[in-house]
C-alpha positions as CSV (number, residue, x, y, z in Angstrom):
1,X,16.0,17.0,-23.0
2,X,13.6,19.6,-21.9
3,X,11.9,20.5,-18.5
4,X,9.2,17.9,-18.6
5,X,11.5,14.9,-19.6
6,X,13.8,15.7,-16.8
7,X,11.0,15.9,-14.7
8,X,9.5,12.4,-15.9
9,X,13.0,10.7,-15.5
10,X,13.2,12.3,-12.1
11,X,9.9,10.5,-11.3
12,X,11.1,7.4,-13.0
13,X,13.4,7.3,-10.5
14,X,11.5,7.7,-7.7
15,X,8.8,5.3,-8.8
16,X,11.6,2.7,-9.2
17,X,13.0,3.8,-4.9
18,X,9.6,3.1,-4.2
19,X,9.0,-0.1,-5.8
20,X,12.3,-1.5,-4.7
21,X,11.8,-0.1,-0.8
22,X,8.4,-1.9,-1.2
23,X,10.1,-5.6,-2.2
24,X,13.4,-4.8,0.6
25,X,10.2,-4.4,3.4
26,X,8.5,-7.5,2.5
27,X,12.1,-9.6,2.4
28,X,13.1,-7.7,5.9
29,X,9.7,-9.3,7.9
30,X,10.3,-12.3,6.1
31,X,13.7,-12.5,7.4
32,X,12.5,-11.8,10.6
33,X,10.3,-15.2,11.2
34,X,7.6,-12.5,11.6
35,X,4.7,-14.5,10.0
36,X,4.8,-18.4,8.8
37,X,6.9,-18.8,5.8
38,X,3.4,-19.9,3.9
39,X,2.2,-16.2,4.4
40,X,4.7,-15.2,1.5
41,X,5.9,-16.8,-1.7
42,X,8.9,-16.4,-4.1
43,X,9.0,-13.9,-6.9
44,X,11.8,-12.6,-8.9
45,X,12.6,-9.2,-9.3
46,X,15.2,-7.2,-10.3
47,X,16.3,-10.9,-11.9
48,X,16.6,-11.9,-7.5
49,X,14.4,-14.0,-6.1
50,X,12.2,-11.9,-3.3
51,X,9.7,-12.9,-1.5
52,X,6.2,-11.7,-2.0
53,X,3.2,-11.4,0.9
54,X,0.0,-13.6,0.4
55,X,-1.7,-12.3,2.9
56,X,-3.9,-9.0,1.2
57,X,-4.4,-7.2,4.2
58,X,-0.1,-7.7,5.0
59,X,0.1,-7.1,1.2
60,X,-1.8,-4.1,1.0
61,X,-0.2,-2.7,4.1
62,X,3.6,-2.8,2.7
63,X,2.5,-1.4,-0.2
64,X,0.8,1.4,0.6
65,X,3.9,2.5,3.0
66,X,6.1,2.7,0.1
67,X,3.7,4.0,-2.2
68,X,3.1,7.0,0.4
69,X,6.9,7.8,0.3
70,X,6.6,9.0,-3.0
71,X,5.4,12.1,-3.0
72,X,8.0,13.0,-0.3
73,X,10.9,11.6,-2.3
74,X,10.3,12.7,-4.9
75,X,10.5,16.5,-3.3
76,X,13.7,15.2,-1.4
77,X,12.0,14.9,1.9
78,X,12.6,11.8,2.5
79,X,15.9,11.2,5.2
80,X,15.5,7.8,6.3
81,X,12.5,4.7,5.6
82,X,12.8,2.1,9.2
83,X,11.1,-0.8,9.9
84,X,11.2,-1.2,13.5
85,X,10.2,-4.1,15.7
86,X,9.0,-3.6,18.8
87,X,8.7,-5.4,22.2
88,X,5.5,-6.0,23.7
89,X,5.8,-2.6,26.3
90,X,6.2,-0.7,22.7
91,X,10.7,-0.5,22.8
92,X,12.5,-0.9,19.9
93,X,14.2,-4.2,19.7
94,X,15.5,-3.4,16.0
95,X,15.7,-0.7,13.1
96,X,16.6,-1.9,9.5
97,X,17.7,1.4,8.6
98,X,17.5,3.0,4.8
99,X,19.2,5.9,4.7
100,X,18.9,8.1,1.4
101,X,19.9,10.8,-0.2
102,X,18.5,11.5,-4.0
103,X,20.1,14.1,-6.1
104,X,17.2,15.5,-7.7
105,X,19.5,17.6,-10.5
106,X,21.2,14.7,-12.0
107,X,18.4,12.4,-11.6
108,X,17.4,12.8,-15.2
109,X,20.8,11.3,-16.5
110,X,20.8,8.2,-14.6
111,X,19.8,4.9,-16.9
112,X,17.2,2.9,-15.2
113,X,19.0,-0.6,-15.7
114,X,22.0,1.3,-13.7
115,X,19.7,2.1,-10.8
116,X,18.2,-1.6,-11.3
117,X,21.6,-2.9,-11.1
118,X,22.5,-1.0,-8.2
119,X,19.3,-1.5,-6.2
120,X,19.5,-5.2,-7.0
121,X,23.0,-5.9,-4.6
122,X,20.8,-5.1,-1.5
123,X,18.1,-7.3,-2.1
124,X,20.9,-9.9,-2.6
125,X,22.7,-8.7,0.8
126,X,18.9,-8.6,2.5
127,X,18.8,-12.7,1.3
128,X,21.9,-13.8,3.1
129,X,21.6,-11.0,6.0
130,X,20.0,-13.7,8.7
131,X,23.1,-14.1,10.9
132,X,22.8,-10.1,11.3
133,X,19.4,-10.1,13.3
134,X,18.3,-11.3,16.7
135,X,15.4,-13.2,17.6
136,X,12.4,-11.4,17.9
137,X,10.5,-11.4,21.7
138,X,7.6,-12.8,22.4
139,X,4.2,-10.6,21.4
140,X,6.1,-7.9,19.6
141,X,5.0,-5.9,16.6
142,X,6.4,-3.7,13.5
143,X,5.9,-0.8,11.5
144,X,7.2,1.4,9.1
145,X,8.6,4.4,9.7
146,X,9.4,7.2,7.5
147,X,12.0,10.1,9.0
148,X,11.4,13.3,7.2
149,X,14.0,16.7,6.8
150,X,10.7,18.7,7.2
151,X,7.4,18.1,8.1
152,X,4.4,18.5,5.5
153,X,1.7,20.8,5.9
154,X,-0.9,17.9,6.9
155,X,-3.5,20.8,6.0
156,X,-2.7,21.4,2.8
157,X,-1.3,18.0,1.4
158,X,-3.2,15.0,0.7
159,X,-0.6,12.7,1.1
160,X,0.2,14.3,4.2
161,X,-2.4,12.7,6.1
162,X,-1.3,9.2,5.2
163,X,1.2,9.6,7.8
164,X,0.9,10.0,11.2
165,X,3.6,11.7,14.3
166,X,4.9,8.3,15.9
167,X,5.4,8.4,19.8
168,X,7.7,5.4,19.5
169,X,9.9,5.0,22.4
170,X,14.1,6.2,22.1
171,X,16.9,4.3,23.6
172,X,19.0,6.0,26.1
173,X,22.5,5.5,24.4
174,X,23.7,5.4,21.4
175,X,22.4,1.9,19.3
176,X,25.0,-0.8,17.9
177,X,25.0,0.0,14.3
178,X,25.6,-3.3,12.3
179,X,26.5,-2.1,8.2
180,X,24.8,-4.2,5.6
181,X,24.9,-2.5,2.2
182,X,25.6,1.0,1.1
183,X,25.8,2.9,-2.5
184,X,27.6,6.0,-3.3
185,X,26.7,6.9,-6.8
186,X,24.7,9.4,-8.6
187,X,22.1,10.3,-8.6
188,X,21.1,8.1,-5.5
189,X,23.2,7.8,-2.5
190,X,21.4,4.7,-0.2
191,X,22.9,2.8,3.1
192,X,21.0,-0.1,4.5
193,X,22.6,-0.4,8.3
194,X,20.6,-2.4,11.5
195,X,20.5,-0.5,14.9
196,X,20.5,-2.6,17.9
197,X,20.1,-1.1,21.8
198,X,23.5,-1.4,23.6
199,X,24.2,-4.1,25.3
200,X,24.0,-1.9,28.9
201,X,20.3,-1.3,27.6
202,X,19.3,-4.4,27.3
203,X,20.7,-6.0,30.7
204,X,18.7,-5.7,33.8
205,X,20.3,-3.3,36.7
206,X,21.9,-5.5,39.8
207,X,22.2,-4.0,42.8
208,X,25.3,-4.2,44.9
């Protein structure tokens, strides 16, 4: 296998990261309650049956956030993909957490029905994960969030400019970190986890 091959099946498998993350996004706001359940409909993928937004502009929106990611995974950028929801004074409530590390040098060896397979046991988990969340507030929001080991030059790079700095709001302590699914193989290494603000966070102050 020469240069360009390995450099195809490297992108193979990033196209694959990206159209997976894209399907694990639309199931996690549809786990949520986020929208009515008529805003999406069933779809299999992966040979799992996913969920798939109606909506164009909801559509459009999911799949232009994973489809942005590509560039930076494929360069090995890419840390961690959230989707956050947010109370209505802009504070985390929640974080589905991807957490990902792609080894680009063995990329090239990996058989795409072994990432598929793979891949496929969190979609699975993401089906069956509703006892994990919490019920969203009243008037909240959500976005995605992509957490990056360096910053691209916004100047210079196109797909740079897709992205924006967020000014979203930290918690104070540590967050309650609730596993879901994680893989260990080459040449992808992925953990899905939720994040929750500590229980002292989320209780009012009493005074004395």
């Amino acid at each position: 296998m020469n240069m360009k091959d390995n450099d195809s099946q490297t992108g193979e498998v990033a196209r694959t990261l990206v159209e997976f993350l894209e399907v694990a996004i639309t199931m996690i706001v549809f786990l949520k309650g986020f929208y009515p359940s008529a805003a999406f409909e069933r779809r299999r993928y992966m040979n799992v049956v996913v969920q798939r937004a109606r909506h164009p502009e909801l559509r459009d929106y999911i799949h232009s956030a994973a489809s942005g990611l590509l560039p930076f995974i494929q360069k090995g950028l890419v840390e961690r993909v959230a989707v956050i929801f947010f109370s209505s004074d802009n504070v985390p409530v929640e974080r589905f957490i991807f957490k990902l590390t792609i080894n680009l040098s063995s990329a090239a060896s990996v058989e795409e029905n072994q990432l598929e397979f793979a891949l496929r046991s969190f979609l699975v988990k993401l089906s069956v994960a509703n006892p994990l969340v919490k019920p969203l507030p009243p008037n909240c929001r959500w976005e995605v969030t992509a957490y990056l080991r360096s910053l691209p030059d916004v100047g210079s790079s196109k797909e740079g400019e897709l992205w924006i700095p967020t000014d979203t709001k930290q918690w104070m302590k540590p967050p309650v970190i609730t596993p879901v699914k994680s893989l260990n193989s080459e040449p992808l290494c992925l953990q899905l986890y939720l994040e929750h603000p500590s229980l002292s966070e989320t209780q009012p102050c009493q005074a004395l």
